[in-house]
N, C-alpha and C positions, 0 to 999 in steps of 0.2 A: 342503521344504528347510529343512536349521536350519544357523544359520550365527551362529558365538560370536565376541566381540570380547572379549579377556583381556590387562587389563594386568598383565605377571607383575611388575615391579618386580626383577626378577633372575628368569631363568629355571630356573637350580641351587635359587636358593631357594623358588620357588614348587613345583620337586620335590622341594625336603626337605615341603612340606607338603602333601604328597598330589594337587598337579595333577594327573598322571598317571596317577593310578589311580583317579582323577575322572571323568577325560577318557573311557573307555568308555564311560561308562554313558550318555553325553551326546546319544547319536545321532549327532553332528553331520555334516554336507556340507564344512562348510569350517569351521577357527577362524583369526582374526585374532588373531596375539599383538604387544605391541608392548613395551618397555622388556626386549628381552633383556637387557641388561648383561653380554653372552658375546661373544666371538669364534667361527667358524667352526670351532676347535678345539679347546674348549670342549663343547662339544656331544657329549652321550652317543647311543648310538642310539635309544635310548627321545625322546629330543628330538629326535632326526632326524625320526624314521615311527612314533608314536606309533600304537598299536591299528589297524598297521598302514596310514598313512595316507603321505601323499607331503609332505614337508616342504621347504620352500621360505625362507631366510633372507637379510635383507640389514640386515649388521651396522653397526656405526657403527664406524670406524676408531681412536677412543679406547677402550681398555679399559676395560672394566664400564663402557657410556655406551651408552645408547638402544638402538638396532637394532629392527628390526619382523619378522617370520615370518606366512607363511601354511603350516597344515595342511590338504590338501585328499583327500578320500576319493577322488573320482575323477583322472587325473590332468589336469591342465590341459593344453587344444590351447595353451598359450603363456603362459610368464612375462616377465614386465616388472621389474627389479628397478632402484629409482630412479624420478629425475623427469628425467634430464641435466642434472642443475645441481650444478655441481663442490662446495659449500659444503656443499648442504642432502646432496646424497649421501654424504657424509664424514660424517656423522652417522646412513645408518642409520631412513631416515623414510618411504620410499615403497618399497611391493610389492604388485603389481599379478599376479592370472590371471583368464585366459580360459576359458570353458568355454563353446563357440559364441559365442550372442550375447549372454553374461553374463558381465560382467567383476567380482570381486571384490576389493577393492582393502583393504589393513592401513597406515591411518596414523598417524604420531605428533607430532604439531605442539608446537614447542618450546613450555618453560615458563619466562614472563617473572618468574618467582617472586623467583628470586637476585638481579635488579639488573637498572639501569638497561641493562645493554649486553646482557643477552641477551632483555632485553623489547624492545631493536631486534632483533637476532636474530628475534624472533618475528616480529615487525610485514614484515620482510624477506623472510622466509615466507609470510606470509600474502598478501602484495603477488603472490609469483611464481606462490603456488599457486591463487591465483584465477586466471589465465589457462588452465593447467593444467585445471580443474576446470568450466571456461566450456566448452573444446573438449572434455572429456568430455559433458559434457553436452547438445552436438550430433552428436554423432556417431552416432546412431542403437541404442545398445547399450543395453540393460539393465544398471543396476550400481546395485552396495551397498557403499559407503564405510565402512568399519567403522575403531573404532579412539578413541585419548585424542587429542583433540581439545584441550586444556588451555583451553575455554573456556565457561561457564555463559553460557546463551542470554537468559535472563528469570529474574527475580525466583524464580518457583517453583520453579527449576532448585536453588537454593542456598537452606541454614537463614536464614543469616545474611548478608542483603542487603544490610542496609544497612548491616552493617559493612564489606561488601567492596567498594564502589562506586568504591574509587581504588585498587585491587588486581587486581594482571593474575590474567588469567580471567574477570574480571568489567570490566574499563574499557569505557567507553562506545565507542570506537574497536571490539575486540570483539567485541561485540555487536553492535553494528551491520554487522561484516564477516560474521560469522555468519548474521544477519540478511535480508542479500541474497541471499546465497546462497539462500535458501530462497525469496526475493520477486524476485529478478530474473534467476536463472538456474535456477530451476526447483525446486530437490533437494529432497526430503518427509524431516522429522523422524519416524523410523518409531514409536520411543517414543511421542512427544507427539501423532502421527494417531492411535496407538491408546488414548492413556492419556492425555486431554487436561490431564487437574487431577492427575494424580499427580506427586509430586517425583520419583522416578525415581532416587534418586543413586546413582553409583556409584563415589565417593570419596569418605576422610574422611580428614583429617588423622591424624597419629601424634600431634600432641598432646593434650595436656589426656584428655577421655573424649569426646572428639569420634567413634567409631564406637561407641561405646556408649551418647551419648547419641542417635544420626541426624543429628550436625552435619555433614553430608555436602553434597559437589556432585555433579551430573549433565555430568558433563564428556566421557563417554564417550557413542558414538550409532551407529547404523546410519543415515546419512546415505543416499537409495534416488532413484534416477532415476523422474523421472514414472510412467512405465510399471509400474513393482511399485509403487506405493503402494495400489490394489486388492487386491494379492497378501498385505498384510501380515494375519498370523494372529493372532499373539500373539507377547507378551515376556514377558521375565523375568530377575529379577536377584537372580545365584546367590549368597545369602550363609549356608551354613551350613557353609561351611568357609573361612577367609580365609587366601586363597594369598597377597595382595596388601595395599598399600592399595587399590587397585582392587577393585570385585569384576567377577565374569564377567556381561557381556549378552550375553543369549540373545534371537533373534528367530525364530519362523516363518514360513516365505513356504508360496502356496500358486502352487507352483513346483518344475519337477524340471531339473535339469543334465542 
């Protein structure tokens, strides 16, 4: 099973630059997309059912503003679109399928980049979606959290560390919510079980020559329930054509839907 997490940063735009005709060659079982910046009507049929695949979106109610998508090959026994939480759903941040006893989830957790009120935004998030993410995590299912995550976990994750130490994605707050996640409710970093000392990044700034020189973060992850952390095969991260600031992560599990 291969299963891609792709932040397009505009979805028209990542098909002006060849996503889609990427997107075959890729194999994949399921991609996670997140920063559509489209509407529901917006949407060509090539971004509907891409290589023939079953496309599933849940947009963010402000125009050109977030939204998340799942592409799935086979089609899912059940979508889940949202978390039921009126705020964070108006934005476009959680989509959730099932295929038996594996649930594959596309999220986008805000970026406290702009300011102080929407790094509460985030923290407000982070707050609700750890309960969210606790009861996922007992529930007995297999799942793969895919998705921009907007937060560097450890030092290695990011070039320049100690520049960013009082800069969301990196604040101590966090990391340390990240952190538990992985130590007190269970979830396996699939990246970092398989590649323990590699940076991993799969953002870089639009400044400076910041993708040209590797100033990049690991902000994106396959986040994996106990159970597939055995399963993981290999990663990889797609950079010889930049649809994004992001680029595309690829994971293999050894795992069939």
């Amino acid at each position: 099973m291969r299963i891609i997490s792709a932040n397009l940063n505009g979805i028209r735009s990542a098909a002006n630059k060849g996503f889609f005709e990427w997107l075959p060659s890729q194999n994949a079982d399921v991609i996670g997309l997140q920063e559509l910046k489209a509407q529901d009507g917006d949407l060509t049929e090539t971004m509907r059912a891409p290589d023939g695949m079953h496309g599933y979106f849940h947009c963010a109610e402000k125009k050109g503003y977030s939204g998340v998508g799942l592409y799935c090959r086979k089609k899912p026994d059940n979508v889940v679109i949202g978390l039921g939480i009126e705020d964070i759903d108006a934005e476009g941040r959680y989509i959730q399928a099932d295929f038996g006893n594996l649930s594959v989830v596309s999220v986008y957790l805000p970026s406290g980049s702009s300011g102080e009120e929407r790094q509460t935004v985030k923290f407000a998030f982070m707050e609700r979606f750890w309960h969210h993410l606790a009861a996922l995590a007992k529930n007995g299912r297999d799942v793969v959290l895919v998705g921009d995550w907007n937060i560097a976990h450890r030092e290695l994750d990011l070039k320049n560390w100690k520049g960013n130490l009082k800069n969301s994605g990196f604040l101590p707050e966090e990391r340390a919510w990240i952190g538990k996640l992985f130590e007190e409710q269970g979830w396996v970093d699939a990246w970092r079980t398989l590649y323990p000392e590699a940076p991993g990044y799969t953002w870089w700034s639009n400044r400076g020559q910041a993708y040209a020189k590797d100033v990049g973060w690991r902000i994106d992850y396959h986040i994996v329930s106990p159970s597939l952390s055995g399963k993981l095969q290999s990663a990889s991260i797609f950079k010889d054509i930049k649809f994004s600031d992001h680029a595309p992560l690829l994971v293999d599990y050894d795992y069939t839907i």
